[in-house]
C-alpha positions in Angstrom: -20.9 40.7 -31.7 -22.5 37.6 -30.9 -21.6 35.7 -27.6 -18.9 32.7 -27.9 -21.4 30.4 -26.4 -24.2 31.1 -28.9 -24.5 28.3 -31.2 -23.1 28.3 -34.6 -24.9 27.1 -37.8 -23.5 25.0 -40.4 -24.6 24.4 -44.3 -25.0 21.8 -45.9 -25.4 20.8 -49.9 -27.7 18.7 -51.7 -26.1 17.0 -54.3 -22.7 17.7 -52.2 -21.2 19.9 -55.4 -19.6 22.9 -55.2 -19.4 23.4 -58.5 -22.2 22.6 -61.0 -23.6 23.8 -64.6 -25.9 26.5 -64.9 -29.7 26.6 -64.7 -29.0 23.7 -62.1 -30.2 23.8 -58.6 -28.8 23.2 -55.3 -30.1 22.9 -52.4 -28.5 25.1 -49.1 -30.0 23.7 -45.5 -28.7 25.8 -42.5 -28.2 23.0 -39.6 -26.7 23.2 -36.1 -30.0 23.9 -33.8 -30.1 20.0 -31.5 -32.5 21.8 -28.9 -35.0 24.2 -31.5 -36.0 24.3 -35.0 -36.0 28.2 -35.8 -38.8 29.6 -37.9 -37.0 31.6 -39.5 -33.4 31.7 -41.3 -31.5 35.2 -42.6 -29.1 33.8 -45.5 -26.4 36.2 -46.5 -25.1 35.9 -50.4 -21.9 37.6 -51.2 -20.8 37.6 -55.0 -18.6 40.6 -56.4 -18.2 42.8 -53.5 -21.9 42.5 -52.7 -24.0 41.1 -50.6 -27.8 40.4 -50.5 -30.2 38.9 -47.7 -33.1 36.8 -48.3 -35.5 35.0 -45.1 -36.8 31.8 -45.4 -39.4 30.1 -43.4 -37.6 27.0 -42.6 -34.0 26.1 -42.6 -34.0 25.5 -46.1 -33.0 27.9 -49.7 -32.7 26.6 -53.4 -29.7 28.7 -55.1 -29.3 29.1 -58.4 -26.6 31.4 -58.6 -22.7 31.7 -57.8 -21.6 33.5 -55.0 -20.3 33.1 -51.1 -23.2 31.8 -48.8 -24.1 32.4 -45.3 -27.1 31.5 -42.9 -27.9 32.7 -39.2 -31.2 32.1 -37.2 -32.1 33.9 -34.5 -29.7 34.7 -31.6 -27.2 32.3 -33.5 -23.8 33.0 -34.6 -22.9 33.3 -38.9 -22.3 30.2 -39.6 -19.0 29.8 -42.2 -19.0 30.4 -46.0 -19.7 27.8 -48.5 -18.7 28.7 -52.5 -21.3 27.6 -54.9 -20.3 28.2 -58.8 -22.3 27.9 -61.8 -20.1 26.9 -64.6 -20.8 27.0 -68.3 -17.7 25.3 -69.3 -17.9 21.9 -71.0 -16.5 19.3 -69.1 -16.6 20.1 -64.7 -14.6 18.9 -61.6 -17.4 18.1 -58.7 -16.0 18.0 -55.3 -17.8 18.3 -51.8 -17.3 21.6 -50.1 -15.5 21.2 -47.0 -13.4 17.3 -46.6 -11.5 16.5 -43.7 -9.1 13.9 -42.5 -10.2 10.3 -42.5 -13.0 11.2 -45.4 -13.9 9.3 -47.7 -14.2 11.3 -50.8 -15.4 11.0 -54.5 -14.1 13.0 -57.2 -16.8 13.6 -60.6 -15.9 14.5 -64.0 -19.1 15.4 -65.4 -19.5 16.4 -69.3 -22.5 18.8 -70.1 -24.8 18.5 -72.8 -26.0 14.6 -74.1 -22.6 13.2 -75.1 -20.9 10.9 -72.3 -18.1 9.8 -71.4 -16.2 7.4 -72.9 -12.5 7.6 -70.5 -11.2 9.6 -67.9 -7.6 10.9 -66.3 -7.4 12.4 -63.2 -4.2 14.4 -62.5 -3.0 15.6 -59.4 -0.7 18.2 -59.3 -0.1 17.3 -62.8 0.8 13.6 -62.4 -1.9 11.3 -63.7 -2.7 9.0 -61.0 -6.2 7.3 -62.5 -6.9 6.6 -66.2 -10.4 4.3 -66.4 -12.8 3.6 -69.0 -14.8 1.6 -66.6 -15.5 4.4 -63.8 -15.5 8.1 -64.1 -15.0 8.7 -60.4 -12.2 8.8 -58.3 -13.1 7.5 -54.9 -10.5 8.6 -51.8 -11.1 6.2 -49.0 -9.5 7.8 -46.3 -8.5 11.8 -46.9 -5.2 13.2 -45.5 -2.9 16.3 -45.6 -1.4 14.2 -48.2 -4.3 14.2 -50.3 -4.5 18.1 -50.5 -3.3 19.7 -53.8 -4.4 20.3 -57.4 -7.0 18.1 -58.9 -7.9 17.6 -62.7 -9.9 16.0 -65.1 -9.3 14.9 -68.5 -12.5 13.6 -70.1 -12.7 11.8 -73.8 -16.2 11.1 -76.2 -16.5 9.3 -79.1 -14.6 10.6 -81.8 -11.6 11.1 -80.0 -12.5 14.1 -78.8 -11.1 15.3 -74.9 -12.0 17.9 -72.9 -10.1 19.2 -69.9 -11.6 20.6 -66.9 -10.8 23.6 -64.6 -8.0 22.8 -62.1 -9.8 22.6 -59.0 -7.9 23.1 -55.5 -8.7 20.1 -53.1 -7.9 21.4 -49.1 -8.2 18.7 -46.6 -9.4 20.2 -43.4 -7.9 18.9 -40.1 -10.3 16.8 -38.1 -9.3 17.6 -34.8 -5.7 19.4 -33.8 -3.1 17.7 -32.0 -4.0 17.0 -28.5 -3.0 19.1 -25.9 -2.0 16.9 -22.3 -2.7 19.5 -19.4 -2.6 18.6 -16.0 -4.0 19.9 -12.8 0.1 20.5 -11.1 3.3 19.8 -13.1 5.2 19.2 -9.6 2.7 18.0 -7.4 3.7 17.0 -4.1 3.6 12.8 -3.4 0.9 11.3 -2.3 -1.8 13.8 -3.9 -4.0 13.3 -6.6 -3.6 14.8 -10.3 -5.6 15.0 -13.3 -5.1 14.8 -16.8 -6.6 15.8 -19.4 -6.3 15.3 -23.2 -7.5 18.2 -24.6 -8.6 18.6 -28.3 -11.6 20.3 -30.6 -13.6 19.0 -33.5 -15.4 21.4 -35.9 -18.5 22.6 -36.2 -18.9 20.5 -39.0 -18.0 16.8 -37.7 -19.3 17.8 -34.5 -21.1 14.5 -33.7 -17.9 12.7 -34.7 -17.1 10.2 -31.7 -13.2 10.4 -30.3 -11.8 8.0 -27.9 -8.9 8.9 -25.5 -5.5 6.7 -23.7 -2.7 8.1 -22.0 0.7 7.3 -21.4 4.5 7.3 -19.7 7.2 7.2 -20.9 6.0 5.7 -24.2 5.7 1.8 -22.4 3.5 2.5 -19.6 -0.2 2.2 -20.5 -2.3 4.3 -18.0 -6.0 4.0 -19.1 -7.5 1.9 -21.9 -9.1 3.6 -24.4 -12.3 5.6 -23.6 -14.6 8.6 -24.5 -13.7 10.2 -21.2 -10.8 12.9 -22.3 -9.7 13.0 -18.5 -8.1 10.7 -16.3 -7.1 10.6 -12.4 -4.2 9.4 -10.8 -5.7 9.2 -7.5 -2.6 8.8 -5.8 0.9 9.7 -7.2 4.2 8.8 -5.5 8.2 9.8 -6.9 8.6 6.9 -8.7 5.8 7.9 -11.3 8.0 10.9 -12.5 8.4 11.1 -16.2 6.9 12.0 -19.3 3.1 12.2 -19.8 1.5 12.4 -23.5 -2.1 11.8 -24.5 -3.5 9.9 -27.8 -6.9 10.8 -29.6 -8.5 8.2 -32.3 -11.8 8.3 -33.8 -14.1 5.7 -33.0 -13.6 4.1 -36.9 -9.5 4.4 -36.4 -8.9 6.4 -39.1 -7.6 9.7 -37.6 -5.2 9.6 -34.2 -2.9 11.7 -33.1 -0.9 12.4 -30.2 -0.1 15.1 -28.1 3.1 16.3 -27.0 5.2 14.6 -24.1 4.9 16.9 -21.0 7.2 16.5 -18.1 5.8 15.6 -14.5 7.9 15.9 -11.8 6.9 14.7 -8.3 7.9 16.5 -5.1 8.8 14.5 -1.9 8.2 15.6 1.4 10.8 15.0 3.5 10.8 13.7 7.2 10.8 15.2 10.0 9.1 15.4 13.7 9.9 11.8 14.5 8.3 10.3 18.0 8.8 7.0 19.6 5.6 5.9 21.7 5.2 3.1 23.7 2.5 0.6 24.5 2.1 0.4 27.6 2.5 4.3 27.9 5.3 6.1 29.6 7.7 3.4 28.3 6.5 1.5 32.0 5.9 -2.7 31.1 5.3 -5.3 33.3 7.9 -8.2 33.1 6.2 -11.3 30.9 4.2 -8.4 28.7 4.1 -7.4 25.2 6.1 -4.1 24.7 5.4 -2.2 21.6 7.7 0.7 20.0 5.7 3.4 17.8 7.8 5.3 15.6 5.9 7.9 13.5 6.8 11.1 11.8 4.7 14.4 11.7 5.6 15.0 8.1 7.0 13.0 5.4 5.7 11.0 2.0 6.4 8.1 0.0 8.1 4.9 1.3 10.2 5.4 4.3 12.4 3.1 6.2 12.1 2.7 10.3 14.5 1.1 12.1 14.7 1.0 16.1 17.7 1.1 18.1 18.9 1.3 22.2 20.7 4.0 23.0 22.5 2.3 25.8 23.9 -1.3 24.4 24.1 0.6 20.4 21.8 -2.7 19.5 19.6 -2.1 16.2 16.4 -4.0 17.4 14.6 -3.9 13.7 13.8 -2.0 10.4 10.7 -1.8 8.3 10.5 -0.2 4.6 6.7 0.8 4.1 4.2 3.7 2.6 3.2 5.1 5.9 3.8 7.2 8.5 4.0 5.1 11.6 5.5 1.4 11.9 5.3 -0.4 15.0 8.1 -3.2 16.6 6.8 -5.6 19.0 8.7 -7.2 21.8 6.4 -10.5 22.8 7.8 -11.2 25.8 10.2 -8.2 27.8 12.7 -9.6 31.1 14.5 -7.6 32.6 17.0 -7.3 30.0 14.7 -5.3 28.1 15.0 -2.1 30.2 16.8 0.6 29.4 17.4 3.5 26.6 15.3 3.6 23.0 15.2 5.9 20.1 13.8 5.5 16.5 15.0 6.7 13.2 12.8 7.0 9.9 14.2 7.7 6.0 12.7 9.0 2.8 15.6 9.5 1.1 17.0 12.7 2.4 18.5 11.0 5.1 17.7 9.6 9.1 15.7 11.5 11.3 16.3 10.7 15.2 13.8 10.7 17.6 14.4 11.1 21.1 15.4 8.9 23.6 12.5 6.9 25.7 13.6 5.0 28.3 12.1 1.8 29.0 11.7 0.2 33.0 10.2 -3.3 33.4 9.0 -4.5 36.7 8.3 -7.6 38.2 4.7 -8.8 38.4 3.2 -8.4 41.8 3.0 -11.7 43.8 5.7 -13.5 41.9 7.3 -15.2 45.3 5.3 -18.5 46.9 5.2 -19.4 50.3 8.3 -22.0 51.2 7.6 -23.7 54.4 3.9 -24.7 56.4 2.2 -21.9 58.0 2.6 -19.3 55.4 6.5 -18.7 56.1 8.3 -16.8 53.5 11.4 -15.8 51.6 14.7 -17.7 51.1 16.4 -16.0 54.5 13.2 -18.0 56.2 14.5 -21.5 54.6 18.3 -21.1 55.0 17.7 -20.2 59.4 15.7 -23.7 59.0 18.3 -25.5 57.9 20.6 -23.9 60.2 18.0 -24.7 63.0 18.2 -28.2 62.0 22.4 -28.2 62.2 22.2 -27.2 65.8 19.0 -29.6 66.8 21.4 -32.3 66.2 24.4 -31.1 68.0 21.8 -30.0 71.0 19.9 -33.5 71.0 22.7 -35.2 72.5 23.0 -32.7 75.7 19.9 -32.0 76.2 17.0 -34.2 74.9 15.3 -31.1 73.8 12.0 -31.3 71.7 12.6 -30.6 68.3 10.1 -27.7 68.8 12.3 -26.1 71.2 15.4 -27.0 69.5 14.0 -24.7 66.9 12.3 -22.5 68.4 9.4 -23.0 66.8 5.7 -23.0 68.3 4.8 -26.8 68.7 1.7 -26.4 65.8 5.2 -25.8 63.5 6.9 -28.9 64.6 4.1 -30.9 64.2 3.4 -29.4 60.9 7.3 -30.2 59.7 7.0 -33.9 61.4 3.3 -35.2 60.9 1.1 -32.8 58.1 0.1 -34.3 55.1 3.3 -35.6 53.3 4.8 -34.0 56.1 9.1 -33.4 56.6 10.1 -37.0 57.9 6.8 -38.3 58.3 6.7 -42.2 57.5 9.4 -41.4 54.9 12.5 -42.5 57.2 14.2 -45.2 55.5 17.0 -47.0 57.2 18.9 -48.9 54.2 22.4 -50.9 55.5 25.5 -48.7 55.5 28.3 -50.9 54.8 31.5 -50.5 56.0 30.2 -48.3 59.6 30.7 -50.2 62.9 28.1 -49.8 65.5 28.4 -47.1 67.5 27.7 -46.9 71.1 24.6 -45.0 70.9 22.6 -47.2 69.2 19.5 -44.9 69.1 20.8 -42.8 66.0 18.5 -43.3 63.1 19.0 -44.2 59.7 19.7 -42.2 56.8 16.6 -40.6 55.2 15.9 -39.6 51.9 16.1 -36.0 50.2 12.9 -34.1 51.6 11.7 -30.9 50.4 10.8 -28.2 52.7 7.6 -26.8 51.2 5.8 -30.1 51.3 2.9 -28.7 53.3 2.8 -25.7 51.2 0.6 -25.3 47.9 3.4 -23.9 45.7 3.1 -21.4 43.3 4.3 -22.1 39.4 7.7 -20.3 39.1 8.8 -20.6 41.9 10.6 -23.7 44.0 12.3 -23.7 47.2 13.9 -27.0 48.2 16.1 -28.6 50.5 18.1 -31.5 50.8 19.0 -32.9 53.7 20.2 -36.8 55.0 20.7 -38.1 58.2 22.9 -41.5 58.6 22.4 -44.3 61.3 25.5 -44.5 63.3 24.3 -48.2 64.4 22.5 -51.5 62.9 19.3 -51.2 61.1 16.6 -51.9 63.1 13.4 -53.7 62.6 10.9 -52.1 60.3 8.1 -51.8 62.5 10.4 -49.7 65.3 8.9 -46.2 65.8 11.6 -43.8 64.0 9.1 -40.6 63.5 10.5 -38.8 66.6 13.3 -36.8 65.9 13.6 -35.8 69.3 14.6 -38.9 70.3 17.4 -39.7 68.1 21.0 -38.6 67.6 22.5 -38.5 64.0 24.9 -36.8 61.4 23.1 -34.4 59.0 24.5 -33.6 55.8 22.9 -30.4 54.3 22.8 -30.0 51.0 21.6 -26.6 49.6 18.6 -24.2 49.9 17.4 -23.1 45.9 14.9 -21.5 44.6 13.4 -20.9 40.9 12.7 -17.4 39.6 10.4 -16.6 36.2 12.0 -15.0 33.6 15.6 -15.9 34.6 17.2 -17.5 31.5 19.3 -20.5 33.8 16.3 -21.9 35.1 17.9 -21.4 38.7 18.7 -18.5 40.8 21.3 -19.4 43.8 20.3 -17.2 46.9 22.7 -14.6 48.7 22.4 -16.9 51.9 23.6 -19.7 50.5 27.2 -19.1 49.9 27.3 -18.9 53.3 26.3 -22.4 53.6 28.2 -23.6 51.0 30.9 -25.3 53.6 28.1 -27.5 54.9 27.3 -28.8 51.1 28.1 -32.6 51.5 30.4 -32.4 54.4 29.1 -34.8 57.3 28.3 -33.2 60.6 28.4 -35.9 63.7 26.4 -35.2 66.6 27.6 -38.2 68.3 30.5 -39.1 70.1 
């Protein structure tokens, strides 16, 4: 027994008869060898229960005789039998040995001896179907299973005289069998790869026959164009390509295609699971003014899934994104304050949501977020509302004692100066005495004018975000005096001082303006008059 891998001869006939009249000759050549010519060729004739073997040098043998014929070479295979008759009858059917589908075929009716033919029928299965005196072949263009069957010819001479030939059975051989789709997993799992592939054979015979191959689902969707390539990759294939594969096969000329049976693909989904919110920063720790950004990812799970982020604390759904992937990412541009507190994440493939656990989320202030309020360096709002408090009793203490203002504060001297002379200084050169209508003159006719609103940090280089301000006006009791009289000593003068309120601005807070603690405490002095003079 000869290995399945060891090439396989073919025979072919010259003229392409089977069947032919005695004493002529045909011509056998055993073919199949692309890579060697072999010396030598065993041919096997079988006729009446026996056989005989003649070697020829070459690949070629002239028969003259009927019989079954077979030819080998040399660690080949046999190749198939070809049936050769030679017929003594009058009138003969020629027809090539072996036709297959998509052919083109010729049927002869051939009369022996010198007479010729004057008309011809051709039956099949005992139907005329050609009657010519012009032609006495019947061409086939294109052979199929339909063409198969009994085959007949009726020839006529001159004279009148017909003559019928032998009925001759005409099998048309299948190109190539129906397709077969095979695939590498009938329920692969989504987001894998799977390969077709159209699988057919052609024989020995019409082995240099050219096929091209397509493939298809769900009869609409094309997958490939047509190509030579029997296989095809679907690099990546997700649930939503389910369905029904099938495979077609066409030769090059388009006269044989078939196509293969619809096979069912069935995609498996993976569903989710090991959900993790993540932070960036890490630790769910952000400074206030910063970008915060929630991870949510999954450890397994394919196809398109659905993340949506949520705090635990408020129930607020923050966001949801639908994408291929395993991770999606929510960014807060900007977090505050508000922004702290309890987070989770969920994520959906269609078997329902998957929690995460809870990450909590703490936003601090940036360091060195407060500025400086007074000259000197002096600090916080506490600082700001004991100034103005300061400045309530240097009034009410002017009149008894003629105390410095320095003192009345209790302030080094370098701070007085500082709040009286520095720069665009508290009260320096900024004492405006406009008329008061409707005030008589009092008897202390030293109290000054009243001044203008005057901010407190006016020697200080604030910071952007923060303000600390104070208003504060102080009311002649008297006439106006000249312009050029020397008003800059506060120590010197008695007055009313209305104060008006101590503020301050904090970033991030949504008002704008933040009140302090201290200054509800002060709220009775807000635009109430306070007389230091009798």
């Amino acid at each position: 027994m000869w290995a399945a891998t060891a090439p396989k001869p073919t025979i072919s006939l010259h003229p392409p008869w089977t069947t032919v009249f005695k004493g002529e000759t045909v011509n056998l050549t055993c073919d199949g060898f692309h890579f060697y010519a072999p010396e030598k060729i065993k041919w096997y004739r079988h006729f009446l229960g026996r056989e005989t073997q003649i070697e020829t040098l070459g690949n070629t043998f002239q028969v003259h005789s009927s019989g079954d014929y077979r030819c080998q070479a040399e660690g080949s295979q046999l190749s198939n039998p070809v049936r050769l008759h030679f017929s003594s009858d009058p009138l003969i059917l020629q027809a090539p040995d072996a036709v297959f589908e998509g052919d083109m075929f010729v049927l002869r009716c051939k009369k022996r001896g010198k007479e010729k033919l004057i008309a011809v029928k051709y039956t099949y299965n005992g139907k005329v179907i050609s009657n010519s005196n012009k032609t006495l072949d019947l061409l086939i263009p294109q052979a199929s299973s339909n063409n198969g069957g009994y085959y007949q010819c009726i020839g006529s001479v001159e004279g009148n005289y017909m003559f019928r030939s032998s009925t001759k059975v005409i099998k048309i051989q299948e190109l190539f069998p129906r397709p077969k789709l095979t695939v590498t997993a009938s329920q692969p799992t989504e987001g894998n790869s799977v390969n077709l592939s159209c699988e057919t054979q052609l024989p020995l015979e019409r082995s240099d026959t050219q096929l091209h191959f397509v493939f298809f689902r769900d009869n609409e969707v094309i997958l490939s164009d047509w190509s030579r390539s029997p296989e095809f990759q679907i690099t990546t294939i997700w649930r939503e390509d389910s369905g029904s594969y099938w495979c077609g096969a066409e030769t090059m000329t388009h006269s044989v295609h078939k196509r293969s049976l619809p096979l069912q693909i069935q995609v498996q989904r993976i569903p989710v699971s090991g959900v993790l919110l993540e932070t960036q920063p890490q630790e769910g720790h952000v400074v206030e003014g910063e970008t915060l950004i929630l991870v949510c990812s999954v450890a397994e799970g394919t196809g398109d899934t659905t993340f949506s982020w949520h705090r635990e604390d408020t129930k607020e759904s923050l966001g949801r994104k639908s994408q291929r992937s395993q991770k999606a990412e929510l960014r807060i541009p900007v977090t505050s304050e508000s922004h702290a507190g309890e987070y989770y994440c969920t994520a959906d493939n269609g078997y329902g949501h998957i929690r995460s656990e809870v990450v909590n989320i703490t936003v601090r202030s940036p360091p060195g977020n407060r500025s400086g309020l007074i000259a000197g360096g002096a600090t916080g709002v506490s600082l700001s509302i004991l100034l103005a408090a300061a400045l309530l009793f240097c009034c009410w203490h002017q009149r008894k004692s003629e105390t410095p203002l320095s003192q009345s504060l209790n302030l080094p001297s370098h701070a007085s100066e500082a709040l009286l002379s520095t720069g665009d200084g508290f009260l320096k050169n900024r004492i405006r005495s406009p008329p008061t209508p409707g005030l008589r003159e009092s008897a202390h006719p030293t109290c000054p004018a009243a001044v203008e609103l005057q901010q407190l940090y006016s020697n200080v280089h604030r910071k952007e975000g923060d303000l600390v301000y104070s208003e504060i006006q102080i009311i002649q009791q008297g006439e106006e005096k000249e312009t050029n009289t020397s008003r800059t000593s506060l120590e010197d003068k008695c007055a009313s001082v209305i104060y008006s309120e101590v503020k301050r601005q904090l970033s991030g807070d949504s008002a704008g303006m933040v009140r302090c603690k201290d200054e509800e405490a002060m709220e009775s002095y807000e635009n109430v008059p306070h007389k230091t003079c009798p």
